[in-house]
DOTOR-726610 format. One record per residue: x, y, z of N, C-alpha, C, O, CB in turn; residue in three letters. Coordinates in steps of 0.001 Angstrom, whole numbers, padded with zeros to 6 digits, always signed. Glycine has a CB too. Layout:
N
XYZXYZXYZXYZXYZALA/...
END
This chain:
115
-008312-007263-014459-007189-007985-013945-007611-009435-013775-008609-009678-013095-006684-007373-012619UNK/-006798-010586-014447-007265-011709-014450-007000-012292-013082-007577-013304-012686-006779-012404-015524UNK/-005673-011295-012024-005256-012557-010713-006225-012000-009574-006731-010889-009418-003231-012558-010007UNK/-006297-013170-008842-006749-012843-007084-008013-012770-007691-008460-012567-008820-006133-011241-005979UNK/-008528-013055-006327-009881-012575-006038-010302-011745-004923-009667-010889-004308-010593-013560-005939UNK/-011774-012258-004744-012272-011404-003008-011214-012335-001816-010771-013479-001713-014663-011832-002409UNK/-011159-010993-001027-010720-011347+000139-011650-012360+001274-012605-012892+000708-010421-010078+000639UNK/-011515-012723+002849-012195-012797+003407-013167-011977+003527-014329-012357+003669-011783-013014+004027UNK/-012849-010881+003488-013595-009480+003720-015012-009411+002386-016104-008918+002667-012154-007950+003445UNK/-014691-010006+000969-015270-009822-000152-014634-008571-000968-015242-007929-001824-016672-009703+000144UNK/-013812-008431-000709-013061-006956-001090-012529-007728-002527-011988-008829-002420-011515-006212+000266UNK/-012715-007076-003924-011863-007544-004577-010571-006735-004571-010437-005729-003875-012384-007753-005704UNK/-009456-007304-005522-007777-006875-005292-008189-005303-005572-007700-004383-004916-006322-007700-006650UNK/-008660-005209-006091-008070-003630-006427-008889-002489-005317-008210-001468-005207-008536-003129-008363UNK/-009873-002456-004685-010428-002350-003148-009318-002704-002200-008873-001820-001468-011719-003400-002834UNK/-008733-004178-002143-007972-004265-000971-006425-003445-000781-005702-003200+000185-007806-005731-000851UNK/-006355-003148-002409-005019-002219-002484-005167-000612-002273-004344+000123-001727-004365-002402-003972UNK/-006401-000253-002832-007099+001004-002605-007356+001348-001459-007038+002511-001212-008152+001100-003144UNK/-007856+000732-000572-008050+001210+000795-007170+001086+001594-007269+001833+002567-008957+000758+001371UNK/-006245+000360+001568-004890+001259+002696-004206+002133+002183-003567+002841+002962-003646+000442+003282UNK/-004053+002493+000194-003684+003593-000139-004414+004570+000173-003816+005554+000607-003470+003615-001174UNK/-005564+004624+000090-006856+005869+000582-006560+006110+002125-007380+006870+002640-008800+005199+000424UNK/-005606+005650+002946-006170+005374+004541-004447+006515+004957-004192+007489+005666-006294+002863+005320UNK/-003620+005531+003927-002037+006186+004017-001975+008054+003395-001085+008862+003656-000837+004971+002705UNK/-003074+008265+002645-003298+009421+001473-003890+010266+002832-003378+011355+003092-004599+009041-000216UNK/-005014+009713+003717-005617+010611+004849-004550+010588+005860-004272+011743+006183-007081+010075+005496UNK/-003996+009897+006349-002957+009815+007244-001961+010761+006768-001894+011835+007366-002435+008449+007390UNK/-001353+010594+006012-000206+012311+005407-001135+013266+005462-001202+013846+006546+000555+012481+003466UNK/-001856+013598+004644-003145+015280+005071-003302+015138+005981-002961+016275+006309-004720+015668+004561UNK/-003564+014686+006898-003840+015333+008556-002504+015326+008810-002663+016294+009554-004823+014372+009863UNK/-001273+015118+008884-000173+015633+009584+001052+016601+008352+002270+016425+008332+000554+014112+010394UNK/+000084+017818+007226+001078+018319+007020+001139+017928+005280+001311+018800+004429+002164+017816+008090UNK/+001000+016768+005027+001506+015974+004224+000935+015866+002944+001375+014894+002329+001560+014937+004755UNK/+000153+016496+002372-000234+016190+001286+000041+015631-000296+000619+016055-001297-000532+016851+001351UNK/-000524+014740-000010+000091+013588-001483-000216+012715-002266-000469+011765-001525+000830+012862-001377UNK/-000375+012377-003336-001506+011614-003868-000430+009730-004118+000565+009586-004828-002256+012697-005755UNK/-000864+009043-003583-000449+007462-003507-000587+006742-004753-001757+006753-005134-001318+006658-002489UNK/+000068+006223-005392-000070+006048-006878-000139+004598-006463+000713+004067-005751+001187+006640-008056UNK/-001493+003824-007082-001607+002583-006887-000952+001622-007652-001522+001665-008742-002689+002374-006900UNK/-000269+000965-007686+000366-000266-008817+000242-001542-008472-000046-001749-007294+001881-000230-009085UNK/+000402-002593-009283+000092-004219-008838+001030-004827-010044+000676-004653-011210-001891-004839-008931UNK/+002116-005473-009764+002569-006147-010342+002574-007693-010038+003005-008360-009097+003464-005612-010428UNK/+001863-008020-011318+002191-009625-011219+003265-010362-011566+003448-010766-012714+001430-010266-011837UNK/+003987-010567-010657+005319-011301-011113+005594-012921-011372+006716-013419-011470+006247-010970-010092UNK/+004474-013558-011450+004874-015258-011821+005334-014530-013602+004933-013544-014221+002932-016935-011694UNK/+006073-015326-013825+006317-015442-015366+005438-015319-016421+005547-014641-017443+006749-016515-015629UNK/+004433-016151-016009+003432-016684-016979+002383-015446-017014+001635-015422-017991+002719-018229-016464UNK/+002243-014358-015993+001362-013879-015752+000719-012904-017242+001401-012877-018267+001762-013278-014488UNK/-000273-012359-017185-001119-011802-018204-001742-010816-017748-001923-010938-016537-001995-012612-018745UNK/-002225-009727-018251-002812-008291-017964-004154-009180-018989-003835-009556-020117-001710-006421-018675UNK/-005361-009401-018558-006185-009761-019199-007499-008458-019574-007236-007271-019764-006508-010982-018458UNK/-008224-008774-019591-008934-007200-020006-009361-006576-019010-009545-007317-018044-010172-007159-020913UNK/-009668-005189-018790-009803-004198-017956-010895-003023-018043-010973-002152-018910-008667-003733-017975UNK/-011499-003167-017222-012945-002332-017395-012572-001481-016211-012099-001892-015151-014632-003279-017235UNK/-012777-000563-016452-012522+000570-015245-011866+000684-014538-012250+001101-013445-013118+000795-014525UNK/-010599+000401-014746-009249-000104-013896-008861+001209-012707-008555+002348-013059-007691-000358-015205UNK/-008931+000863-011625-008511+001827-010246-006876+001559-009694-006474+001871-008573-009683+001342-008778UNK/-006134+000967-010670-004623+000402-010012-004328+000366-012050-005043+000002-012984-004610-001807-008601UNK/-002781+001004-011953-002082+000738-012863-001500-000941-012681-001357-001471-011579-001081+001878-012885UNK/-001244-001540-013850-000782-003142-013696+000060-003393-014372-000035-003053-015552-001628-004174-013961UNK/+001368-004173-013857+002203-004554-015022+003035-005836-014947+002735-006590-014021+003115-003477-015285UNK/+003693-006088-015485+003970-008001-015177+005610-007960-014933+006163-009015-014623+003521-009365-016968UNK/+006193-007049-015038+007622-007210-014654+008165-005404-013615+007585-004409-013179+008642-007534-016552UNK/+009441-005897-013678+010113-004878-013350+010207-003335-014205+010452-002179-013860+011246-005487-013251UNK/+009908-003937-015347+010548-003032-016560+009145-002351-016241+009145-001121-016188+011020-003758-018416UNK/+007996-003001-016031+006234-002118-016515+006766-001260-015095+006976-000069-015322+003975-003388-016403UNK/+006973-001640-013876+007037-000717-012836+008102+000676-013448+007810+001812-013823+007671-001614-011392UNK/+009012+000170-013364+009836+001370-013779+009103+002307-014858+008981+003502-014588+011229+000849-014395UNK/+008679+001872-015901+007824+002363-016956+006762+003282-016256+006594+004468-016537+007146+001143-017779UNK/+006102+002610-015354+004864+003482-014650+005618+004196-013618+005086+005213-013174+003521+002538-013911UNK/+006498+003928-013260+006687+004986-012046+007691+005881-012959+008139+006691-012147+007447+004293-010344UNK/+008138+006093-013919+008558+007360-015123+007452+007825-015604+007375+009043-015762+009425+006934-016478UNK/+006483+007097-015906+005244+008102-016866+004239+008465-016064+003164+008786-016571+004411+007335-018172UNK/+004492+008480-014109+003456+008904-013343+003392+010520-013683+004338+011204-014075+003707+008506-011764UNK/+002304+010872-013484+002329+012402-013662+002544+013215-012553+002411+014357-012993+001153+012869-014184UNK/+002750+013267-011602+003296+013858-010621+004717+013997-010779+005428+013463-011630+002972+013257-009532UNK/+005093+014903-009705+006833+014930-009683+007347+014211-008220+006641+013732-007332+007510+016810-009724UNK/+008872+014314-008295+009185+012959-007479+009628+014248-006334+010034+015398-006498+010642+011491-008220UNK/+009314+013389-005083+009201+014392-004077+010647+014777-003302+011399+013900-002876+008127+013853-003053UNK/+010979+016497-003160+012254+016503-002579+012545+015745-001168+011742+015748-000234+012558+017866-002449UNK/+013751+015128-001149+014198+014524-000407+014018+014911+001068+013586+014002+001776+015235+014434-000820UNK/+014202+015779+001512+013899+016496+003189+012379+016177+003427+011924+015803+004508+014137+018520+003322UNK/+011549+016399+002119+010163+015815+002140+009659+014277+002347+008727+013874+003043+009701+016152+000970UNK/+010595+013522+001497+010395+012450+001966+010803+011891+003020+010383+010941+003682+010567+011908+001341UNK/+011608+012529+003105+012731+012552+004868+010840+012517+006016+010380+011532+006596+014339+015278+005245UNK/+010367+013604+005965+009261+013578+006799+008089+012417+006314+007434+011841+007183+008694+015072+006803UNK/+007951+012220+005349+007203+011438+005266+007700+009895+005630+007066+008846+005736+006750+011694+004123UNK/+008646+010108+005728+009516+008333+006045+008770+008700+007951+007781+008228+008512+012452+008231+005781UNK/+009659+009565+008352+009513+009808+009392+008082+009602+010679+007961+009291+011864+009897+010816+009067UNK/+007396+009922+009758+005583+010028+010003+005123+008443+010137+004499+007909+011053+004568+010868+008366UNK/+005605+007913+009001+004919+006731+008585+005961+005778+009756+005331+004959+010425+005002+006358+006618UNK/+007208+005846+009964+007691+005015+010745+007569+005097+012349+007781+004194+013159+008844+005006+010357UNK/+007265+006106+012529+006726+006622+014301+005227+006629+014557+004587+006947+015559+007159+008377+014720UNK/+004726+006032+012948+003102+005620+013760+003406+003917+013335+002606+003107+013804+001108+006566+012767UNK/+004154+003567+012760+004344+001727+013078+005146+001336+014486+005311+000219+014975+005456+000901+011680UNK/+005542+002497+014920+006151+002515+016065+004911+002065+017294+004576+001110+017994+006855+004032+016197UNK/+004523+003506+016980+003485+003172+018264+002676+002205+017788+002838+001268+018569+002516+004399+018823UNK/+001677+001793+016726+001165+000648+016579+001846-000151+017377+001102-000471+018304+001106+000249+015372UNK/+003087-000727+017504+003590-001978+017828+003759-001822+018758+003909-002859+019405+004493-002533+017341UNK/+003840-000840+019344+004396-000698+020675+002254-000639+021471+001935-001048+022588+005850+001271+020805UNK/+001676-000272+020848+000443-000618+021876-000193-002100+021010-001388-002327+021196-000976+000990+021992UNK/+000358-002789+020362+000289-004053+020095+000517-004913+021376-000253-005642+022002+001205-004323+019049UNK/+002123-004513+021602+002608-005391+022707+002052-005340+023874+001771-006162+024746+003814-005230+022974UNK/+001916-003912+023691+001254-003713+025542-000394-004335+025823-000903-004469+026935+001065-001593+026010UNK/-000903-004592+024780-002320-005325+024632-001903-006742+025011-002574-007372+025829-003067-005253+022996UNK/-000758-007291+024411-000489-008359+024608-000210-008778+025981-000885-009710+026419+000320-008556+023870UNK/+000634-008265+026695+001035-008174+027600-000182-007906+029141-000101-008402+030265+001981-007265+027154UNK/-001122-007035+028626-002579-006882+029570-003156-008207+029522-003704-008671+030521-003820-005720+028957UNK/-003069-008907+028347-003696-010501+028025-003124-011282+028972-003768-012227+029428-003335-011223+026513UNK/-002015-011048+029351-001256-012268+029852-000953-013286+029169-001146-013192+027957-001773-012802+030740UNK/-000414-014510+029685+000635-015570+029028-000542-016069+027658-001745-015956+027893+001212-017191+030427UNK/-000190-016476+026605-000919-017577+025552-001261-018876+026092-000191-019316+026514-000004-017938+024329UNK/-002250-019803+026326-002346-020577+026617-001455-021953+025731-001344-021680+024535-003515-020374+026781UNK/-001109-022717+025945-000329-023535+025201-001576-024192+023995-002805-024248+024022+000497-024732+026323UNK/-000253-024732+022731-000813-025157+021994-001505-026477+021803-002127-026704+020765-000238-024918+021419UNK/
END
């Protein structure tokens, strides 16, 4: 992949996309959920280019049309709806509480000091 680089972290792109898919993939198996996260990266400037690829860990594509394309020729099947119903469900009641013990951290901090 010719775009991005390392993160702060040194993570290159396809690591930094991999590991919250790897993190979201353990998070469904422990509650029930088992499912495999299909990685994709689309580069959308115009100009963009799929340049050469050595061991590629993320499918890549430069428009709308490559997504649609990859998400038809994924090999899995598309998951029944009541299923994704729970998996919406899961994933939105742990951004819940994230935010909700976000605030309350915030709030133990007390006021921001001015800028």
């Amino acid at each position: 992949m010719t775009a991005g680089g390392p993160d702060r972290k040194g993570r290159s792109p396809s690591e930094q996309l991999n590991e919250p898919a790897d993190d979201l993939e353990r998070f469904l198996h422990q509650r029930g959920q088992p499912v495999t996260v299909q990685r994709m990266v689309i580069l959308a400037h115009r100009r963009s280019r799929i340049g050469d690829r050595r061991r590629p860990t993320v499918l890549v594509g430069t428009s709308t049309d490559d997504l649609l394309t990859l998400i038809g020729d994924s090999p899995g099947r598309p998951l029944a709806p009541r299923r994704r119903g729970e998996i919406q469900r899961l994933i939105q009641h742990d951004h819940a509480l994230h935010d909700k013990q976000r605030h309350d951290k915030r709030r133990r901090a007390g006021p921001r000091p001015g800028r």
